[in-house]
KOLSELUM-979727 format. One line per 4 residues: number of its first residue (from 1); for each residue x, y, z of N, C-alpha, C. Coordinates in steps of 0.1 Angstrom, whole numbers, plus 5000, padded with zeros to 4 digits. Atoms other than C-alpha are relative to their C-alpha. Example, Ala and Ser with C-alpha at 12.3 -4.5 7.8 and 13.67 -1.06 7.14 Angstrom:
<rs>
1 = 5009 4988 5000 5123 4955 5078 5009 5012 5000 | 4991 4989 5000 5137 4989 5071 4992 5011 5008
</rs>
This chain:
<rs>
1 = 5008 4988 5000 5000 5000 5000 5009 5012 5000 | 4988 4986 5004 5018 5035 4991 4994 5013 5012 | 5003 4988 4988 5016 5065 5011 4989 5008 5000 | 5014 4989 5005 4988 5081 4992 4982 4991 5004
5 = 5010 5008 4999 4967 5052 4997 5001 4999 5015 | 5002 4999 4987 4972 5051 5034 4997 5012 5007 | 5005 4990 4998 4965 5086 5037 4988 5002 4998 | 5005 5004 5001 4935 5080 5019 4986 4992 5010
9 = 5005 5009 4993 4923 5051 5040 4996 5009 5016 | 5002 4996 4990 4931 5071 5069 4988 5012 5000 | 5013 4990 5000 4904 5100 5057 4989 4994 4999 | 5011 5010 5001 4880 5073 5052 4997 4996 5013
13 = 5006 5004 4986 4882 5060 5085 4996 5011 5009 | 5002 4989 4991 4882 5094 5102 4987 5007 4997 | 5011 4998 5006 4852 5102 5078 4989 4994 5001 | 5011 5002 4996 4831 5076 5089 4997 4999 5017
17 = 5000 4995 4985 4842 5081 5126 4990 5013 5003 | 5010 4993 4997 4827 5112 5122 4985 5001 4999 | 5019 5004 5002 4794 5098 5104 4994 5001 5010 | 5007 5005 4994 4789 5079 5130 4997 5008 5015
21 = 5003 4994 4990 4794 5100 5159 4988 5014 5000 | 5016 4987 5005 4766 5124 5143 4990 4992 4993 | 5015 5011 5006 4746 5093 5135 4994 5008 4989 | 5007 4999 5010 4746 5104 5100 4997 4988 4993
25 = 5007 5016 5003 4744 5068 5089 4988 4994 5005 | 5010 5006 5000 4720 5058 5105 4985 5007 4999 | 5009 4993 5003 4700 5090 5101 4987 5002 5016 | 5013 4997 4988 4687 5093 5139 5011 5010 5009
29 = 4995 4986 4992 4696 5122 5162 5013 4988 5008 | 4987 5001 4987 4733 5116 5185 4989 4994 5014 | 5008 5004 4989 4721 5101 5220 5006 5011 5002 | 4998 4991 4993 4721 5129 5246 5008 4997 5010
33 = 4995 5008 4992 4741 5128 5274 4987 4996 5014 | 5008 5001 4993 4707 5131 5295 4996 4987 5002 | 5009 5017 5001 4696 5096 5283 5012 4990 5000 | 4990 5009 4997 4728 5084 5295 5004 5002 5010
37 = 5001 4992 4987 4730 5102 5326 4988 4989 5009 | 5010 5006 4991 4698 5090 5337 4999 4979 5001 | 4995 5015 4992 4710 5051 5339 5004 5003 5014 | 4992 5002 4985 4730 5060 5369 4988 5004 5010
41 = 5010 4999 4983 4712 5062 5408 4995 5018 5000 | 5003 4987 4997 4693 5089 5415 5008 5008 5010 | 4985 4995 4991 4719 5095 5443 5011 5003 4996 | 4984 4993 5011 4749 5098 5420 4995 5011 4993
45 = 5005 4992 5010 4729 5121 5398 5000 5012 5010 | 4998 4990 4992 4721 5141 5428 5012 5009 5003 | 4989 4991 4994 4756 5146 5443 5012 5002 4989 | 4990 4997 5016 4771 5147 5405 4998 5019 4998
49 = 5005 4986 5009 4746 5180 5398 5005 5011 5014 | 5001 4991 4985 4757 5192 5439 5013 5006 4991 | 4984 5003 5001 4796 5188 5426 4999 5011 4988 | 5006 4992 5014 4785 5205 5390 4999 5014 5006
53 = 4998 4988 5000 4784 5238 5404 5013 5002 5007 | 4987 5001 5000 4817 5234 5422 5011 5002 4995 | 4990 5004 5010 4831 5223 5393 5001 5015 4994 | 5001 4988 5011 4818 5259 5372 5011 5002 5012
57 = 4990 4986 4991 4837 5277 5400 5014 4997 4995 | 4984 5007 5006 4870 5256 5395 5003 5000 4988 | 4995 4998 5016 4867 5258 5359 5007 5018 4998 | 4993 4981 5002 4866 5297 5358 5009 5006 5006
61 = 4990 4997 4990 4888 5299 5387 5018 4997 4992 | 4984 5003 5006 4918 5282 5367 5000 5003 4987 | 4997 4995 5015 4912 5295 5332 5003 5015 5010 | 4998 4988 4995 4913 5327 5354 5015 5006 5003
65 = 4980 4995 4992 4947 5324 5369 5007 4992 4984 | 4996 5003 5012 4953 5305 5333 5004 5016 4994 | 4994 4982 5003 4951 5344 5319 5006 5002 5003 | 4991 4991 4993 4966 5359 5344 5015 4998 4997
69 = 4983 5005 4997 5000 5341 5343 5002 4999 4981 | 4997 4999 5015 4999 5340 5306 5000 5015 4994 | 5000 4985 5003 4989 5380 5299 5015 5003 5011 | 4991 4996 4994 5013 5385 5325 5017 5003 5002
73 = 4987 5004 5001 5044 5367 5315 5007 5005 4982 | 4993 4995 5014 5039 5378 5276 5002 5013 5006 | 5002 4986 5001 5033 5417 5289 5022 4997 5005 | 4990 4998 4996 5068 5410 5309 5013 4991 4990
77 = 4994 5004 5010 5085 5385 5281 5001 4999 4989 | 5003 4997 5012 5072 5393 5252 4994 4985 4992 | 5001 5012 5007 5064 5362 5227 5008 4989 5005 | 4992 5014 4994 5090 5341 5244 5001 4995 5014
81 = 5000 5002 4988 5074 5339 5272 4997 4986 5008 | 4999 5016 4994 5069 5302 5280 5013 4996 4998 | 4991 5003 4994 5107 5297 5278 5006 5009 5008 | 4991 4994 4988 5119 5328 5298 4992 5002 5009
85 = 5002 5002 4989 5093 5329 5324 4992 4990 5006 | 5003 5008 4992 5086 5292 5333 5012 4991 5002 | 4984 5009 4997 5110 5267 5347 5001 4994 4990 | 4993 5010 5009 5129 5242 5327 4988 4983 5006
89 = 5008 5009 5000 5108 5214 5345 4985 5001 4994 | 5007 5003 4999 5079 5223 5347 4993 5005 4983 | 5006 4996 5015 5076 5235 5307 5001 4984 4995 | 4997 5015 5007 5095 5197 5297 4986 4995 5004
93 = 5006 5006 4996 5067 5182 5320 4982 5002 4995 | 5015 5001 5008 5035 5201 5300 5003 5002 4987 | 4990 5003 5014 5056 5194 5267 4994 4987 4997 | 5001 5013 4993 5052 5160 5280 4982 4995 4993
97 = 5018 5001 5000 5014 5162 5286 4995 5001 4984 | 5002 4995 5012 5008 5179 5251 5004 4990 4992 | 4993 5013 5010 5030 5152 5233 4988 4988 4998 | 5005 5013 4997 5011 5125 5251 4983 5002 4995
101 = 5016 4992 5005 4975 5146 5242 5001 4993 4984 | 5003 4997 5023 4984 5146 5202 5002 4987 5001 | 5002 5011 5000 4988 5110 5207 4984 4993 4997 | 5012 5003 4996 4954 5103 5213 4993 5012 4989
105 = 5003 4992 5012 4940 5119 5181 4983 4999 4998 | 5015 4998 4995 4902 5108 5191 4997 5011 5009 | 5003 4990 4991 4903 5132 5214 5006 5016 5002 | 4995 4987 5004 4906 5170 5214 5010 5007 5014
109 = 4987 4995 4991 4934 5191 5235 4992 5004 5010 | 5004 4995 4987 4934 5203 5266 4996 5018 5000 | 5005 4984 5005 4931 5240 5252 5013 5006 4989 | 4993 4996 5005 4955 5264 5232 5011 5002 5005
113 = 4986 4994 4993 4984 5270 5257 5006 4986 5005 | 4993 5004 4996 5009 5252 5266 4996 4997 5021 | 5006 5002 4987 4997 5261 5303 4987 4994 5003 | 5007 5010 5002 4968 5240 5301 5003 4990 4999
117 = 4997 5013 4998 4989 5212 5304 5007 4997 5014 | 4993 4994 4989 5004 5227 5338 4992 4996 5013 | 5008 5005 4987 4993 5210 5372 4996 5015 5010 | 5005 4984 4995 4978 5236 5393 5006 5006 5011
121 = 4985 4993 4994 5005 5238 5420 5007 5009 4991 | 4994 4993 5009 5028 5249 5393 4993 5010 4999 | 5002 4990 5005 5006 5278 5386 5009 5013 5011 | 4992 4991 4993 5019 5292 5418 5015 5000 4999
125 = 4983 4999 4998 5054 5282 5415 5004 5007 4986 | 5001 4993 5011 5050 5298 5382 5002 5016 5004 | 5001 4984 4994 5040 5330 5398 5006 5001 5009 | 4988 4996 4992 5067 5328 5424 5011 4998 4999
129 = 4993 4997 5007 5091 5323 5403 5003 5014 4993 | 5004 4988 5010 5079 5353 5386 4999 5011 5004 | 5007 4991 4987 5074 5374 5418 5003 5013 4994 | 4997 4989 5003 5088 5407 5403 4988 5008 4994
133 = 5009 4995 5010 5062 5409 5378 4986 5001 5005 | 5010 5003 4999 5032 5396 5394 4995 5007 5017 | 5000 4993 4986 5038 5413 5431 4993 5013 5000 | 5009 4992 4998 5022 5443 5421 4986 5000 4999
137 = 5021 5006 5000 4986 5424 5414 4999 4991 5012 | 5004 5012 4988 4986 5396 5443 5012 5006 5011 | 4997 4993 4994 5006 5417 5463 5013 4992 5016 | 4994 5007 4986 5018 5389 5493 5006 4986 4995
141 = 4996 5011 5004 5037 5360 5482 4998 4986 5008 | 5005 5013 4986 5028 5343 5516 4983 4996 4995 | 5015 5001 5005 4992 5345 5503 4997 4990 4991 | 5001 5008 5005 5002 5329 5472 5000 4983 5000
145 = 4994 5013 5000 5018 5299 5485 4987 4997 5006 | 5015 5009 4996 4986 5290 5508 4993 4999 4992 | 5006 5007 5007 4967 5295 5484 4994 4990 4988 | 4998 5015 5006 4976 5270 5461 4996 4990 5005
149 = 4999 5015 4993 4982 5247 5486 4984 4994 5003 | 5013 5002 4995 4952 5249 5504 4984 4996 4987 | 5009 5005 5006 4929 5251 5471 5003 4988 4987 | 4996 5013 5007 4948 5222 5454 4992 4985 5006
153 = 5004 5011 4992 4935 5202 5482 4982 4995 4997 | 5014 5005 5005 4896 5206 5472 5003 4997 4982 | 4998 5003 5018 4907 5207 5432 5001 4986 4996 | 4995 5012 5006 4923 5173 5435 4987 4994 5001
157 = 5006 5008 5002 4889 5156 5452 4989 5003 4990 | 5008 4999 5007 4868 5174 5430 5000 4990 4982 | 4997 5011 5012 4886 5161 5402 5004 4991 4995 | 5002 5020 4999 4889 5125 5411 4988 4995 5007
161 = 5010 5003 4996 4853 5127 5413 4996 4997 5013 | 5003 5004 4983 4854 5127 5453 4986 5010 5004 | 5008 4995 4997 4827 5140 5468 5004 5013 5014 | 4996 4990 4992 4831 5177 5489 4988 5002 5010
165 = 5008 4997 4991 4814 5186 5524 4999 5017 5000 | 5010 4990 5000 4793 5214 5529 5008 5009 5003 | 4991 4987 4991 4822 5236 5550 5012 4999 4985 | 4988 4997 5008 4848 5224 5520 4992 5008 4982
169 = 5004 4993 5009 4824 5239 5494 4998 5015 5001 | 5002 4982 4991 4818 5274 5515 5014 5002 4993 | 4988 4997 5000 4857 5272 5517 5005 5005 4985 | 5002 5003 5013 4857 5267 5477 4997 5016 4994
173 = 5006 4987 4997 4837 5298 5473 5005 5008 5008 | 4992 4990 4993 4854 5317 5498 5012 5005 4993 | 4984 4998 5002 4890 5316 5482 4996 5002 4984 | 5001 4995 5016 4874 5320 5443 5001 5018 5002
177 = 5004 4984 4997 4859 5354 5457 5009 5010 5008 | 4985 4999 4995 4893 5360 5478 5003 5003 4984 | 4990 4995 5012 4910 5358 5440 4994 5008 4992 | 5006 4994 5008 4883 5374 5425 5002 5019 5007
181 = 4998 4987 4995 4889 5402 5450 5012 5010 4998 | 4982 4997 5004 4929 5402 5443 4999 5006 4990 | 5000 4995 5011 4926 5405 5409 4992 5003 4988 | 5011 4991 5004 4896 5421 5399 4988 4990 4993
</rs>
């Protein structure tokens, strides 16, 4: 088989990958995820849809500090700012991630940046590495470090599906509107 023909083959398979995931073959709407949702317990569904607002907060919370450290580092590095202001590890290690992403070609990236492949510790060690630049918005570097630490600790169970208590979801909400207070 020649190279043109496996290129070929390969649009064909990806072409009917797509058919099918839009059930144009068989001509009936995509399932929903509602009518795949509602298999599971009413009790998972419950403390899925509790966790589901959690989750918005954590999403916007780390695209948030995503900006930040990215406007931040071009305004102070210009275009070259993912090698002069992140470490040497911790860029190899979302190099890594990204490599390992484009592998898996069913499935779409983790977003546009490079930081998007950055564990959420790192964001601070990112920014305290960076302290010169970023000390005039977040102002306390002691500040930063807890709060990493401290909101890494709900991030991880939220995002190994663990389930959060009523004082660690307050807490949750407390330290968004803490960062939302820092940096506007």
């Amino acid at each position: 088989m020649t190279a043109t023909d496996l290129g070929l083959q390969a649009f064909l398979f990806r072409s009917m990958a797509i058919n099918r995931a839009l059930a144009v073959e068989e001509g009936s709407p995509p399932v929903k995820a509602e009518d795949t949702i509602s298999r599971f317990s009413a009790q998972a569904r419950a403390q899925a849809a509790a966790m589901g607002d959690v989750y918005e907060l954590l999403y916007c919370l780390e695209n948030s500090i995503r900006e930040l450290v990215e406007s931040t580092l071009k305004e102070a590095h210009g275009t070259g700012w993912w090698d002069s202001g992140v470490d040497a590890s911790i860029r190899r290690s979302a190099e890594k991630r990204q490599e390992d992403d484009e592998k898996a070609r069913w499935h779409g990236p983790r977003g546009d940046s490079l930081l998007s492949y950055v564990d959420f510790p790192q964001y601070g060690d990112i920014i305290r590495s960076q302290w010169v630049y970023f000390e005039p918005l977040l102002g306390d570097q002691g500040w930063v470090t807890y709060y990493f630490a401290e909101l890494n600790r709900t991030r991880r169970a939220l995002a190994h599906t663990g389930r959060l208590t009523a004082a660690d979801v307050e807490r949750m909400e407390v330290r968004v509107r803490d960062w939302l207070r820092v940096v506007g």
